[in-house]
C-alpha positions as CSV (number, residue, x, y, z in Angstrom):
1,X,8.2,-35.8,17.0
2,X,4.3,-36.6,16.7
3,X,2.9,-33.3,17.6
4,X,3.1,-29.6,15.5
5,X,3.8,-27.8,19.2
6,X,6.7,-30.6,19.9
7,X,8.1,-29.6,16.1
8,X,8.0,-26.2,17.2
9,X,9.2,-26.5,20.6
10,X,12.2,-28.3,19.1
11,X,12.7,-25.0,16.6
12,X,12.4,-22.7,19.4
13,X,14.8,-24.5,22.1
14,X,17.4,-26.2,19.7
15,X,18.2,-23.4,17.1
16,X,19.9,-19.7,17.7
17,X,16.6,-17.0,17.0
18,X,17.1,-14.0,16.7
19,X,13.8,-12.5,18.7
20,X,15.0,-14.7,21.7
21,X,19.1,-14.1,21.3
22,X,19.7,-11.1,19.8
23,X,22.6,-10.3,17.2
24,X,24.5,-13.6,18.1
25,X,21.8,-16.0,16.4
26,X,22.1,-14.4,13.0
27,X,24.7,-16.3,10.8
28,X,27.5,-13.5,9.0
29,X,26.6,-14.9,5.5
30,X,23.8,-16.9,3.8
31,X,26.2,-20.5,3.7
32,X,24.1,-22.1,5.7
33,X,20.9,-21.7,4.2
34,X,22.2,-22.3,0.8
35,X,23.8,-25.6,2.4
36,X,20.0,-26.3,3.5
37,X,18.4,-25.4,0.0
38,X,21.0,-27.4,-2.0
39,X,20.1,-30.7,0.3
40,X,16.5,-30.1,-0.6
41,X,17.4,-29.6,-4.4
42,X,17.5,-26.0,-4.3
43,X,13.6,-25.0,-4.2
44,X,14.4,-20.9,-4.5
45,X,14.8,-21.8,-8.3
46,X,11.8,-23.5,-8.9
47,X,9.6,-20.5,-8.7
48,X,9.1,-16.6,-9.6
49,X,9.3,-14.2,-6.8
50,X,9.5,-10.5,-5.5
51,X,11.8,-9.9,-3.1
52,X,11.2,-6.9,-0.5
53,X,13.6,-5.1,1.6
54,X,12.9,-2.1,4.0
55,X,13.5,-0.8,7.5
56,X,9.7,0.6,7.6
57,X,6.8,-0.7,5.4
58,X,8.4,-3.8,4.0
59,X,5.7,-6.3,6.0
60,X,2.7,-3.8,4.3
61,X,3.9,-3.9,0.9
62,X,4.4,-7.9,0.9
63,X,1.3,-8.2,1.9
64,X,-0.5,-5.6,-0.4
65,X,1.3,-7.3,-3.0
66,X,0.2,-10.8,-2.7
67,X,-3.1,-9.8,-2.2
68,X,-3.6,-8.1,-5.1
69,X,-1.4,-10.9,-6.9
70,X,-4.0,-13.5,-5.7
71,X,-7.1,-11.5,-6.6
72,X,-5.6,-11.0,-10.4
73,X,-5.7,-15.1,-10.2
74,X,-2.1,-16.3,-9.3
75,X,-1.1,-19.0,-6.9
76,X,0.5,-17.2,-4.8
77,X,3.3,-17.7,-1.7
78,X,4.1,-15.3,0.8
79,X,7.1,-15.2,3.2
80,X,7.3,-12.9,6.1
81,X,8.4,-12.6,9.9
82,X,7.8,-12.1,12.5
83,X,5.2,-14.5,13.5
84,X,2.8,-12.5,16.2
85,X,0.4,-15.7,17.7
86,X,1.2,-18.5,15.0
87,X,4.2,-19.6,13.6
88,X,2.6,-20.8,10.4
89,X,2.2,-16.9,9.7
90,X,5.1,-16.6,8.2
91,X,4.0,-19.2,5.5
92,X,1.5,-18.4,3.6
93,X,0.3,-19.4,0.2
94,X,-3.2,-17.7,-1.3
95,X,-3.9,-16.1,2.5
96,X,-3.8,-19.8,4.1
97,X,-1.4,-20.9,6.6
98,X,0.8,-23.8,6.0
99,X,-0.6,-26.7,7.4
100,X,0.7,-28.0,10.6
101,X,1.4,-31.3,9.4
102,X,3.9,-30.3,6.7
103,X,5.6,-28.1,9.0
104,X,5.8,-31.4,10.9
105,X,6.7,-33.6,8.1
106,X,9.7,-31.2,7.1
107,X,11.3,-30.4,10.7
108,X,11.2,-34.8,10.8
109,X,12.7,-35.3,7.6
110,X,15.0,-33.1,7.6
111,X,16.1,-33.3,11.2
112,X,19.4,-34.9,10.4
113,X,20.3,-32.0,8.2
114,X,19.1,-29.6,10.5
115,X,21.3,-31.3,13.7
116,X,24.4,-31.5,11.5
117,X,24.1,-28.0,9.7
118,X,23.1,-26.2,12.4
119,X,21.4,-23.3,11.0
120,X,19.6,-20.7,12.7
121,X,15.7,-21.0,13.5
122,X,15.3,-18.2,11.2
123,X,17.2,-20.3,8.4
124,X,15.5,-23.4,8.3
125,X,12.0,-21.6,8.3
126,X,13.0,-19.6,5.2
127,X,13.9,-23.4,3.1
128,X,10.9,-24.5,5.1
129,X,9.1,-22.1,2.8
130,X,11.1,-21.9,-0.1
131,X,10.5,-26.2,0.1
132,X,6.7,-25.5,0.6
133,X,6.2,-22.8,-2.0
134,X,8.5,-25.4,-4.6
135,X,6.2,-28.0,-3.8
136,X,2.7,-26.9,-4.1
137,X,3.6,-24.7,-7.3
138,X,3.5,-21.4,-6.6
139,X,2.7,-18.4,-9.6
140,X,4.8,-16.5,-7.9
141,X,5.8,-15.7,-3.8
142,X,6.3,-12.4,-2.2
143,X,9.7,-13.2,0.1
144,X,10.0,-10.4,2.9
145,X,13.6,-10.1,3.8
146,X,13.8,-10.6,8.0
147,X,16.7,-8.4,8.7
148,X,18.6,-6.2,6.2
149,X,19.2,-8.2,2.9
150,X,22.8,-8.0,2.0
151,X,23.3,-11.2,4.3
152,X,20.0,-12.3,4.5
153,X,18.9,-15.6,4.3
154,X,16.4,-15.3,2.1
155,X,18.8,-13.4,-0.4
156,X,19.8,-16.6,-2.4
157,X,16.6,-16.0,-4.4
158,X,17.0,-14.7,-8.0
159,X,13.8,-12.5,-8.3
160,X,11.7,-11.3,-10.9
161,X,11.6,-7.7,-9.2
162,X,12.4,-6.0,-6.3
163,X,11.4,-3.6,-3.7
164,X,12.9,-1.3,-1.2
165,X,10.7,0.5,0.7
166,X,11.5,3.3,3.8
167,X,15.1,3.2,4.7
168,X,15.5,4.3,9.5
169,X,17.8,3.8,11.7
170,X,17.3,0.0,13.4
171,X,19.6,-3.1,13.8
172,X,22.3,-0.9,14.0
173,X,24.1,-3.0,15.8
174,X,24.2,-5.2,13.0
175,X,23.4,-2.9,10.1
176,X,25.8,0.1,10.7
177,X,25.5,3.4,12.1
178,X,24.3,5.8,9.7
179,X,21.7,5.6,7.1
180,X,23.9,5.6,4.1
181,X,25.2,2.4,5.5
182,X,22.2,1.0,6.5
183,X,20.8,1.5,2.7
184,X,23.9,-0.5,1.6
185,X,23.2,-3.3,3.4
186,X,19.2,-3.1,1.9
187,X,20.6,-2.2,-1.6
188,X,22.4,-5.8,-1.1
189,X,19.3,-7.6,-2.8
190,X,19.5,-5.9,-6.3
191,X,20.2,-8.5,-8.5
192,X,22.0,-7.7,-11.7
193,X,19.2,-7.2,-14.8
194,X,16.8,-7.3,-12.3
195,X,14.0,-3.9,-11.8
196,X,14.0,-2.5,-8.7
197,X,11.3,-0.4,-6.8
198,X,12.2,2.7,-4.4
199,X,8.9,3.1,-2.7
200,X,10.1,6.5,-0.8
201,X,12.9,8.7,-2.0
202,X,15.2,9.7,0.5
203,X,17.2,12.3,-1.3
204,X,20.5,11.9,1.4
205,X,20.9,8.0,0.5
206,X,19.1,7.4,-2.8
207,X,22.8,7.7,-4.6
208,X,23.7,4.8,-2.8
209,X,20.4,2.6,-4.9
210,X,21.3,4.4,-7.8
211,X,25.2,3.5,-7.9
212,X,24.2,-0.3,-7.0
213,X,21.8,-0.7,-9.5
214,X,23.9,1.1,-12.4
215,X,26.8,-1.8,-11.3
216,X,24.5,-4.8,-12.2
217,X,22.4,-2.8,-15.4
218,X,19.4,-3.2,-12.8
219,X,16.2,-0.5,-14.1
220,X,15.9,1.5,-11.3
221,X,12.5,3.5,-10.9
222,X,11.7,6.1,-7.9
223,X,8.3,5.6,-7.2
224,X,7.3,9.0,-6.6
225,X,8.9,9.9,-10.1
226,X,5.9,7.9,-11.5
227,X,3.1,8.5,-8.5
228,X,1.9,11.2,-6.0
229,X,-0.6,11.2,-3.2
230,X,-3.1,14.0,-3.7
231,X,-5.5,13.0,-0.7
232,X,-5.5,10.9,1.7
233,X,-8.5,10.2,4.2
234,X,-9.6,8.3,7.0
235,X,-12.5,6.0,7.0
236,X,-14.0,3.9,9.5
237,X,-12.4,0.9,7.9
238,X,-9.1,1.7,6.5
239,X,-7.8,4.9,4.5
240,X,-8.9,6.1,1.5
241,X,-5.9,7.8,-0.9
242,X,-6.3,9.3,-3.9
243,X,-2.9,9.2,-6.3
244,X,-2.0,10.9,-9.5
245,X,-0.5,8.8,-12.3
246,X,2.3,11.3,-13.9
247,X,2.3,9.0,-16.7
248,X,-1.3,9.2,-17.5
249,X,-1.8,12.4,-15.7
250,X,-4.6,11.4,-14.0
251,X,-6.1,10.5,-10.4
252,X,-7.3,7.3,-9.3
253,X,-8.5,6.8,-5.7
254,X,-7.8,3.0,-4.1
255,X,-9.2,2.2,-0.4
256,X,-7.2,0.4,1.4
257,X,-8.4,-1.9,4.5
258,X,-5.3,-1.2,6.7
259,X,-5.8,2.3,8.8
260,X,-1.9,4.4,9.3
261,X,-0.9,7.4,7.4
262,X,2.4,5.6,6.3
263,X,0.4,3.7,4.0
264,X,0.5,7.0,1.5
265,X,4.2,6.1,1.5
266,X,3.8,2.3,0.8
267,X,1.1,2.7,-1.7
268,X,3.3,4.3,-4.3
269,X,5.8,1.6,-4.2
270,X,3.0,-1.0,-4.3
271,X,1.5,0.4,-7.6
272,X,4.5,1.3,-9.5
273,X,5.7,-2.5,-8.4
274,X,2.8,-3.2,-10.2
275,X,3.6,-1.4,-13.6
276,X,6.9,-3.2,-13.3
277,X,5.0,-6.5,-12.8
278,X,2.7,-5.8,-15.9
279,X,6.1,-5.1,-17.6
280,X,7.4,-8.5,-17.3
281,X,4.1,-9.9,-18.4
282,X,1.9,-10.5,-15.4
283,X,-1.9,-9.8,-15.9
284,X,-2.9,-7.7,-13.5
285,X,-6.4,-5.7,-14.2
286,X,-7.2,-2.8,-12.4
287,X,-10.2,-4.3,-10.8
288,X,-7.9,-6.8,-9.4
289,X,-5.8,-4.3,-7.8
290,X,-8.5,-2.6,-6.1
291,X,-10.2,-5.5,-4.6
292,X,-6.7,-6.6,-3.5
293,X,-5.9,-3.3,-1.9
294,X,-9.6,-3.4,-0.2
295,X,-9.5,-6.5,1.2
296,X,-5.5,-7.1,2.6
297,X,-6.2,-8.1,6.3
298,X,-8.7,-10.6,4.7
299,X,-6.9,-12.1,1.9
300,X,-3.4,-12.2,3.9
301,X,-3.9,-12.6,7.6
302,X,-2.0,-8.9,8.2
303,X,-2.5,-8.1,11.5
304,X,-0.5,-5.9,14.0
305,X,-0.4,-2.3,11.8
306,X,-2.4,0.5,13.1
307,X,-5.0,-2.0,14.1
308,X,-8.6,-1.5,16.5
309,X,-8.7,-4.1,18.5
310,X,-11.5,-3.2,20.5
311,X,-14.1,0.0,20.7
312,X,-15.5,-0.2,24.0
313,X,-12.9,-0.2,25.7
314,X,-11.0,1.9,22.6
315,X,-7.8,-0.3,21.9
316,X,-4.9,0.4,19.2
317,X,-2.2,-1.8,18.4
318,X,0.9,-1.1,16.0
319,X,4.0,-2.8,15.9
320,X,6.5,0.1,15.1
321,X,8.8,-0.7,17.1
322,X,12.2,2.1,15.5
323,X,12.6,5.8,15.0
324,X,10.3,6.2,11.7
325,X,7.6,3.7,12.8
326,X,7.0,5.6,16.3
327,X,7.1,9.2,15.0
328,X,3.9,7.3,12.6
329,X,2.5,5.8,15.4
330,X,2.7,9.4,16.9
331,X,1.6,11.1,13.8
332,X,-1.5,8.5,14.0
333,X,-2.2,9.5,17.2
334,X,-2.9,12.9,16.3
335,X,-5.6,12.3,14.0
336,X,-7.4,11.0,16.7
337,X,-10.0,12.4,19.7
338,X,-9.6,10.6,23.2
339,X,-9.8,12.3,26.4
340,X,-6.7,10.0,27.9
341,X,-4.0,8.1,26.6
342,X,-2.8,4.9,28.2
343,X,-0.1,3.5,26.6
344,X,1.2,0.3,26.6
345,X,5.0,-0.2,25.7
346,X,8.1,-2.5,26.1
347,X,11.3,-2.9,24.3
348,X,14.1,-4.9,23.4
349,X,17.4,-4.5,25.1
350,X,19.2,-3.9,22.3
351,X,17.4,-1.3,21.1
352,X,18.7,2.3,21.3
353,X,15.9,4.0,22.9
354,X,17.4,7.7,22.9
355,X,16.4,8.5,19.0
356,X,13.0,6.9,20.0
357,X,12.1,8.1,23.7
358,X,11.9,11.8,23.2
359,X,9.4,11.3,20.3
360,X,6.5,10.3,22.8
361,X,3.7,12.6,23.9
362,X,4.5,13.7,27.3
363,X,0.2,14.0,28.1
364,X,0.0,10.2,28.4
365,X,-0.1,7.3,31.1
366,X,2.4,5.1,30.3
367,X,2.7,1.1,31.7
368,X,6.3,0.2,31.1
369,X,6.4,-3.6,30.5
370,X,8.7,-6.1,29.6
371,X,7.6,-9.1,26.6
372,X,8.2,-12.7,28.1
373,X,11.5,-13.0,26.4
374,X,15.4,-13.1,27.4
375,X,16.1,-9.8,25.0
376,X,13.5,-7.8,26.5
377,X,14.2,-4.6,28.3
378,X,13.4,-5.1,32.0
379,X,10.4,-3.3,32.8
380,X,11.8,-0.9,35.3
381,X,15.2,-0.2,33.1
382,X,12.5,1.1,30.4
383,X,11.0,3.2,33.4
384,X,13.9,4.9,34.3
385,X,15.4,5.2,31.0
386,X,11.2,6.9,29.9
387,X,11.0,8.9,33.3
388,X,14.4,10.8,32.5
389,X,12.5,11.9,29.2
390,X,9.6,13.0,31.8
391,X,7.5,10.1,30.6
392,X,5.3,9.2,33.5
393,X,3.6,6.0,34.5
394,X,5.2,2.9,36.2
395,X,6.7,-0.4,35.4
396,X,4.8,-3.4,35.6
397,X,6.6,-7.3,35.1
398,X,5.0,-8.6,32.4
399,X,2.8,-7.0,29.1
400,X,-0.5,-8.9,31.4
401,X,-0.1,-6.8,34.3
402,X,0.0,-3.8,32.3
403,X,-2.9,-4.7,30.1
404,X,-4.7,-5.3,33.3
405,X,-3.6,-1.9,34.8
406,X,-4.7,-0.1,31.6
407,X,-8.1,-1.4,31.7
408,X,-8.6,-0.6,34.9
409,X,-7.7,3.1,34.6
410,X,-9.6,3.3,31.8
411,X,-12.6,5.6,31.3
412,X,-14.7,6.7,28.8
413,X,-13.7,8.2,25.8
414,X,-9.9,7.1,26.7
415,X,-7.4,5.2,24.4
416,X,-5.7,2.2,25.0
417,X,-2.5,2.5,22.7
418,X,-0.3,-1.1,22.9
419,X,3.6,-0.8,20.7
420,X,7.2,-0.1,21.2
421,X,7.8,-3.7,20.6
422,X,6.1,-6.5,17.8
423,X,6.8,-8.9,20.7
424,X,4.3,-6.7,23.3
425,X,1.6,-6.6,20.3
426,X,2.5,-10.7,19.6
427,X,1.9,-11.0,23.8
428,X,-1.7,-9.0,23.9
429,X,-2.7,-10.7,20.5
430,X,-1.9,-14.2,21.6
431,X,-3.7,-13.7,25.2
432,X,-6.6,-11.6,24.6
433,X,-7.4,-11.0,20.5
């Protein structure tokens, strides 16, 4: 294969993903990718990392985190997913995208291994970084787990700290049922004598982190034991949050460039991350973590998260896509002055819809669509399912169609709203951003 889009056509149509498939592409244990790493000399031990795990806010914090990381002057990887327009998002070292020719390089060489191993697409990308990040020696790399972290793939990593942030109901399909089981399977990446980070205390599950951590002598610190948000307030660019150190009994405000008011949550994980950091003997200044925090979007590529797309017409995109990111999408929403609200939305199949439904303003237009993928809710299932929660506004085929409609409708002083699903922001991102 010659070509980047032939290497990733080959990823896409040969390997089980779970975006396309569902539940069935995700291998029950991490064999397979240690099989992978092992062939390629095991790279996840060749370099420090952070390891972040979270049903709501995981993405923000990995990427608050390598920014400030890079600004204090470390080489530094980050590992995320999904991709929304570009594959190479999900590897990223200093803010820059992998190039395409080493993604090319590694899918060739390794083709054997891949054909006779047969891991998931979502298991060779994670060696594919771990490889990358090996290879051009990383400081350190931010790893974002995909889906849980008990039986993730990219839990074969023995970190230098980790992170759990917000802990909803999603995946339960996969993850279990109830939150308490849902947290077990995110407390699965504490790693014995390792510190771990709790950016939001939930008070019903936070004996589950407590009993794992005691069972491998892992520090355990709460973040709001340590932090508090005093203020938070809006700016034209971003959000501006003052937060009281308990420790030094003090306020510092930090502006952030990403806009949502569940960054007040994810901040207090991200700076008492950063204690813990300073701890172990990184050398992060203060300055360093403001300009990080200031400039996230820039020195990371984030995009997706409570984000203006346009002014004129208004456009908002977000991809909450599970109970606790759509009642902040919602909560968002009212902060805000429009006269009407179109909104954009789509879903997965597999997604129970009846925690999530009832959450969403009933004054709105709503254009029911369906992502170009096989796990995507048909548009006029969503419809029916939305209409029984007296959500009005009709089905359209495809995400382009109801973009199309939106705009038309649109008027003055309206709001475009596009979420539900990270594949319907992915599809307006791709075509039109």
């Amino acid at each position: 294969m010659k070509t980047f889009t032939e290497v990733i056509e080959y990823l896409f149509a040969r390997l089980p993903m779970f975006t396309r498939d569902g539940a069935s592409a995700i291998n029950p244990d991490v064999d397979k990718t240690l099989l992978l790493c092992q062939a390629l000399g095991n790279p996840q031990d060749k370099f420090k990392s952070i390891h972040i795990a979270g049903t709501n806010g995981k993405g923000s914090t990995s990427h608050m985190l390598a920014s400030v990381l890079a600004k204090a002057g470390y080489k530094t990887g980050l590992y995320t997913s999904p991709h929304l327009v570009d594959f190479r998002e999900r590897i990223r070292v200093d803010g820059e995208m992998i190039e395409q020719q080493t993604v090319v390089d590694f899918v060739n060489n390794h083709r054997k291994l891949i054909e006779e191993i047969q891991p998931s697409f979502f298991e060779v990308t994670v060696a594919m970084a771990f490889d990358y990040f090996a290879k051009v020696n990383v400081d350190i790399a931010v790893i974002e787990v995909g889906l849980g972290g008990r039986l993730d793939s990219t839990n074969i990593i023995s970190p230098e700290l980790c992170v759990i942030t917000n802990i909803g109901m999603d995946h339960m399909n996969i993850l279990g049922d109830t939150l308490e089981q849902i947290a077990g399977e995110k407390a699965g990446i504490i790693k014995p004598n390792t510190p771990v980070v709790i950016s939001e205390r939930q008070n019903e599950i936070q004996q589950v982190f407590i009993k794992k951590a005691k069972e491998g002598n892992s520090p355990l610190f709460f973040a709001d034991d340590y932090y508090e948000v005093k203020q938070a307030e809006k700016k034209q660019q971003g959000i501006e949050i003052t937060v009281e150190s308990k420790k030094l009994n003090q306020n510092q405000t930090w502006h952030l460039d990403l806009n949502g008011s569940y960054q007040k949550k994810n901040i207090l994980g991200v700076l008492t991350a950063i204690d813990q950091l300073r701890d172990l003997g990184f050398n992060i200044a203060n300055e360093s973590v403001k300009s990080g925090l200031a400039d996230v979007q820039e020195s990371t590529g984030l995009r997706g998260r409570w984000q203006t797309l346009s002014t004129d017409p208004w456009i908002i995109c977000d991809t909450g896509h599970n109970e606790d990111g759509i009642k902040a999408v919602i909560q968002n929403l009212t902060t805000l002055n429009f006269n009407s609200l179109h909104f954009i939305i789509g879903a997965m199949k597999d997604k129970d819809l009846s925690h999530i439904l009832p959450l969403l303003p009933k004054q709105a237009t709503y254009y029911f669509s369906a992502p170009a993928m096989p796990r995507a809710m048909k548009a006029e299932e969503l419809a029916d399912m939305a209409h029984s929660f007296e959500l009005k506004g009709n089905a359209y085929p495809t995400i382009e169609e109801a973009f199309k409609a939106a705009n038309k409708a649109y008027k003055e002083n309206d709001l475009i709203f596009i979420g539900g699903s990270t594949f319907v922001v992915a599809e307006i991102l791709t075509n039109h951003f």
